[in-house]
C-alpha positions in Angstrom: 38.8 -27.7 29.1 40.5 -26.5 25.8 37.7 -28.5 23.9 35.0 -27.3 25.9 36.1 -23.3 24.9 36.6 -24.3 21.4 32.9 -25.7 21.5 31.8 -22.3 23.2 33.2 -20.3 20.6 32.0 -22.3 17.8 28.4 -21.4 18.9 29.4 -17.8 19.9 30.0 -17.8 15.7 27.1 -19.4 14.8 24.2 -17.6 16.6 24.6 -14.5 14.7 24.4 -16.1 11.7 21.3 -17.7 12.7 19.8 -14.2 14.2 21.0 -12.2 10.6 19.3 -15.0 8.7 15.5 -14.5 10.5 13.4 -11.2 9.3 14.0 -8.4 10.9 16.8 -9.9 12.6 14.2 -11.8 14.4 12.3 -9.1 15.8 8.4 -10.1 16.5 5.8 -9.1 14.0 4.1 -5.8 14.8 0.1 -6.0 15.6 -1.6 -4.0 13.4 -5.1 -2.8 13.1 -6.8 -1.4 10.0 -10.3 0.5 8.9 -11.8 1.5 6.1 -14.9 3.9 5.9 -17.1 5.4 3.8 -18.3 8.5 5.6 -20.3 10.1 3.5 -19.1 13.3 4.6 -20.3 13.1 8.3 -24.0 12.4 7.1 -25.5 9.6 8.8 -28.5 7.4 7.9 -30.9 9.7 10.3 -29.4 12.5 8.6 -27.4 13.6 11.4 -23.6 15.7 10.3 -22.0 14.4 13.3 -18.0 13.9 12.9 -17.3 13.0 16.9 -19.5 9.3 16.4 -17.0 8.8 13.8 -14.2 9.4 16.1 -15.4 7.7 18.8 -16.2 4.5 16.4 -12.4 5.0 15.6 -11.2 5.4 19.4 -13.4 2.2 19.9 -11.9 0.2 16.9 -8.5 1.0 18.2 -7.3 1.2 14.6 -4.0 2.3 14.4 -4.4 3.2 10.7 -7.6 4.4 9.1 -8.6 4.9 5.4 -11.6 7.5 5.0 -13.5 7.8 1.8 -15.9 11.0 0.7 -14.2 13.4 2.9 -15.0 16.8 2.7 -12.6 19.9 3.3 -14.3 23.6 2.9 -17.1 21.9 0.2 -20.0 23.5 1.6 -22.9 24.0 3.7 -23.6 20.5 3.7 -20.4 19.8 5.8 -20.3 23.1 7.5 -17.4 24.3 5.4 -15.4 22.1 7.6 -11.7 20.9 6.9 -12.5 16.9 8.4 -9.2 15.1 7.8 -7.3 18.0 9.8 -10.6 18.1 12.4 -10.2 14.1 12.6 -6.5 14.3 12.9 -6.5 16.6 15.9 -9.5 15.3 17.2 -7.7 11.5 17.5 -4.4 13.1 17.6 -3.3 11.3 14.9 -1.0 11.8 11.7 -2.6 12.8 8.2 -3.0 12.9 4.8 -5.2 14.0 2.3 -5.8 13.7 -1.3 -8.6 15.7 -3.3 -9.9 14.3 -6.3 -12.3 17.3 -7.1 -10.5 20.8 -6.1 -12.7 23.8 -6.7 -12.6 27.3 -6.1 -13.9 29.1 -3.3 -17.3 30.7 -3.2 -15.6 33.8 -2.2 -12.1 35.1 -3.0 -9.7 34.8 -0.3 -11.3 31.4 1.1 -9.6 28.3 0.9 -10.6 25.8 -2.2 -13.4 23.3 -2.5 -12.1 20.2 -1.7 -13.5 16.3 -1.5 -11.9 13.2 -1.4 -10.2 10.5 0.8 -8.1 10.8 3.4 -6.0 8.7 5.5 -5.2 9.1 9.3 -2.2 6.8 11.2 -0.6 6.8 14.5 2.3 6.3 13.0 4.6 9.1 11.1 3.5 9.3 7.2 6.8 9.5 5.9 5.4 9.8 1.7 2.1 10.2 0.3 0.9 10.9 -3.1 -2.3 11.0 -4.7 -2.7 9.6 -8.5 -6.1 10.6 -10.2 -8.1 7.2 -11.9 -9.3 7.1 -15.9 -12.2 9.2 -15.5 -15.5 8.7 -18.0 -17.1 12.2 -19.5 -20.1 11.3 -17.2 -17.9 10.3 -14.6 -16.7 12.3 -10.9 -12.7 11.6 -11.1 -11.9 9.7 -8.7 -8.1 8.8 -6.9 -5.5 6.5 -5.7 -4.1 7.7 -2.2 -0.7 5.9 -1.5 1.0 6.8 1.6 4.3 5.1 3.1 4.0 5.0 6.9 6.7 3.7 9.1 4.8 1.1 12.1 7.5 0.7 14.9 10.4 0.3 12.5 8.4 -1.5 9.6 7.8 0.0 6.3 3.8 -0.3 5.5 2.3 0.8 2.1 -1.1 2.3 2.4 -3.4 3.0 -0.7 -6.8 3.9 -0.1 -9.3 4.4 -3.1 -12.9 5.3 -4.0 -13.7 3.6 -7.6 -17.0 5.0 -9.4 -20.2 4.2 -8.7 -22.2 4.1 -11.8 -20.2 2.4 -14.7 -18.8 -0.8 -14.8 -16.0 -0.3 -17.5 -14.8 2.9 -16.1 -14.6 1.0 -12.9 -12.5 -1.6 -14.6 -10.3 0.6 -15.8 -10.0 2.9 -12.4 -8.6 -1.4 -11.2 -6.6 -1.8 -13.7 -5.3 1.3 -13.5 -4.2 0.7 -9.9 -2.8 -2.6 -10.1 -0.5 -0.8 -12.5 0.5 2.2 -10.0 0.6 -0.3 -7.2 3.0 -2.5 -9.6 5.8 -5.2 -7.4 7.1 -4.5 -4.4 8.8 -6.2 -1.5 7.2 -3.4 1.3 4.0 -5.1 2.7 0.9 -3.3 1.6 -2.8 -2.8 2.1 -5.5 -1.5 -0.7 -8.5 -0.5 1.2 -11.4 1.2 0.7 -15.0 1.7 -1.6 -14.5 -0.5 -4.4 -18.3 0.1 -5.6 -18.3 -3.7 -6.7 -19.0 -6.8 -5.2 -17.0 -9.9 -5.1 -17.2 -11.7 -8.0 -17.3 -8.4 -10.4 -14.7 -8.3 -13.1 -13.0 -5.0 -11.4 -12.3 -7.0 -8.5 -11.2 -10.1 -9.4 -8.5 -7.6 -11.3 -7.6 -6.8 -7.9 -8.0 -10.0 -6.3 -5.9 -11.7 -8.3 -2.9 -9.5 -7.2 -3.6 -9.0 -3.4 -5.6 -11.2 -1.0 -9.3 -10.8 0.4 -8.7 -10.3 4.0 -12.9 -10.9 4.5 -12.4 -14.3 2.9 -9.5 -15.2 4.9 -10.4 -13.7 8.2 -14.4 -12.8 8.2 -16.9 -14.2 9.7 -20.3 -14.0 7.7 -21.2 -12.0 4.4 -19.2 -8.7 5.6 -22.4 -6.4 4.2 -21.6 -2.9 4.0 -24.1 -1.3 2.0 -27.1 0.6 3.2 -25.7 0.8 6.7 -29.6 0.6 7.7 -30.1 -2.7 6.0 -27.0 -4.0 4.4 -27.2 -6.4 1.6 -24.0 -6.2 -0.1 -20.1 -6.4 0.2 -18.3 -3.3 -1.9 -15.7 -2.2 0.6 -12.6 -3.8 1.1 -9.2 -4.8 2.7 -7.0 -6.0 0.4 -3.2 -7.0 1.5 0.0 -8.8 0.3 2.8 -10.7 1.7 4.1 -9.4 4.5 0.8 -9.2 6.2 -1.2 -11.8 8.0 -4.5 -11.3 8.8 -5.9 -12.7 12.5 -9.6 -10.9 12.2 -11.9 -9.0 10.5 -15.4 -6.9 11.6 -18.2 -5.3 10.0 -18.9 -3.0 13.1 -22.5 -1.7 12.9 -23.5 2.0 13.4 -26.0 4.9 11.7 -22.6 7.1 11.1 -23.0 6.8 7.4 -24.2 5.4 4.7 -21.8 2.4 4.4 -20.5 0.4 7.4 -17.1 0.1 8.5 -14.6 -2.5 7.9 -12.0 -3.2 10.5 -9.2 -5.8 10.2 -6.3 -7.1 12.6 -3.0 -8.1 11.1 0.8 -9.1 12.0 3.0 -7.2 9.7 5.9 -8.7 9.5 
């Protein structure tokens, strides 16, 4: 009996050991699901402003954190002087952020500032954000890295979401460059999503590629076109992720909600 307890205890010791050892003290990965979207300020391909589609392609996607590009907050007619992260934020009941890359003043005195940019909405708390601006050409429309730190049941998750320029290829280069260097090495998992303006095998992504992993070439099934929603013939916007996260799936849902199509990606952050 005495060698039987002494047995009992020895793996009484030992299981902690083996528990401290695992991540997270051997706590399951948490499912997590991730879009990315162009919205071209509520403007869809029939020309329709119509902000509640959006949300409802959201609600549908079940993404749990969401990175929107052209954003508009007070701009102008064309939006309906709308503030659309806070109207998507209560309208999904979800935490946000915003970051404006072009700030104007009001038309009138007394009215809140022109503001456009990207934005980023979770279900989970946003516990830091902070918005960097990108090199910026004299022809150019400056342009911004969004990083926000947002706690997923317990995890730390790094979020950037970006919009590089359209129309030049070394500014673009640059604006990548630019934020491999913010983004820099770090241990807390993180995702780079949004309107990279490039295709695949362009110099600006391969820059980013060559930091943080494809999640369409892991996980997708077909080309991934984004770009014109109507007819899509090309692949600019993006998931991008390092360790810590494992993609499972990835979509190109299709609607007339904007110019670009959605991406949507599954993952176990770990």
């Amino acid at each position: 009996m005495r060698k039987l307890l002494t047995a009992l205890v020895g793996v009484l010791m030992v299981v902690p050991t083996v528990a401290a050892a695992q991540p997270d003290g051997g706590r399951p990965a948490r499912p997590l699901t991730v879009m990315t979207y162009n919205i071209h300020h509520g403007a869809g391909i029939d020309g329709v402003l119509d902000l509640e589609r959006i949300a409802v392609l959201i609600e549908q996607s079940k993404a749990d954190v969401i990175g929107l590009q052209e954003v508009d907050r007070h701009w102008d007619v064309r939006s309906n002087w709308v503030d659309q992260p806070a109207w998507f934020a209560q309208r999904l009941k979800m935490h946000y952020a915003y970051a404006a890359n072009l700030d104007l003043p009001p038309v009138n005195p007394g009215e809140p500032r022109r503001q456009y940019g990207t934005a980023i909405l979770s279900k989970y708390p946003i516990k830091d954000f902070k918005n960097t601006l990108l090199p910026l050409y004299p022809t150019g429309e400056q342009r911004g890295l969004a990083v926000a730190k947002i706690k997923v049941r317990g995890a730390d998750l790094r979020f950037a979401n970006t919009h590089l320029t359209s129309n030049n290829n070394a500014e673009r280069l640059e604006q990548a460059q630019k934020v491999v260097e913010l983004l820099g090495k770090s241990k807390t998992p993180t995702l780079l999503v949004g309107d990279l303006n490039a295709t695949p095998e362009a110099p600006e992504i391969k820059t980013l590629t060559a930091v943080y992993d494809d999640t369409w070439t892991e996980v997708g099934v077909g080309p991934g076109y984004t770009i014109e929603a109507g007819n899509p013939t090309k692949r600019i916007d993006f998931q991008l992720h390092s360790d810590g996260l494992q993609p499972t799936k990835a979509a190109v849902p299709v609607t007339p909600a904007s110019d670009h199509l959605p991406v949507v990606a599954s993952f176990l952050l770990r």
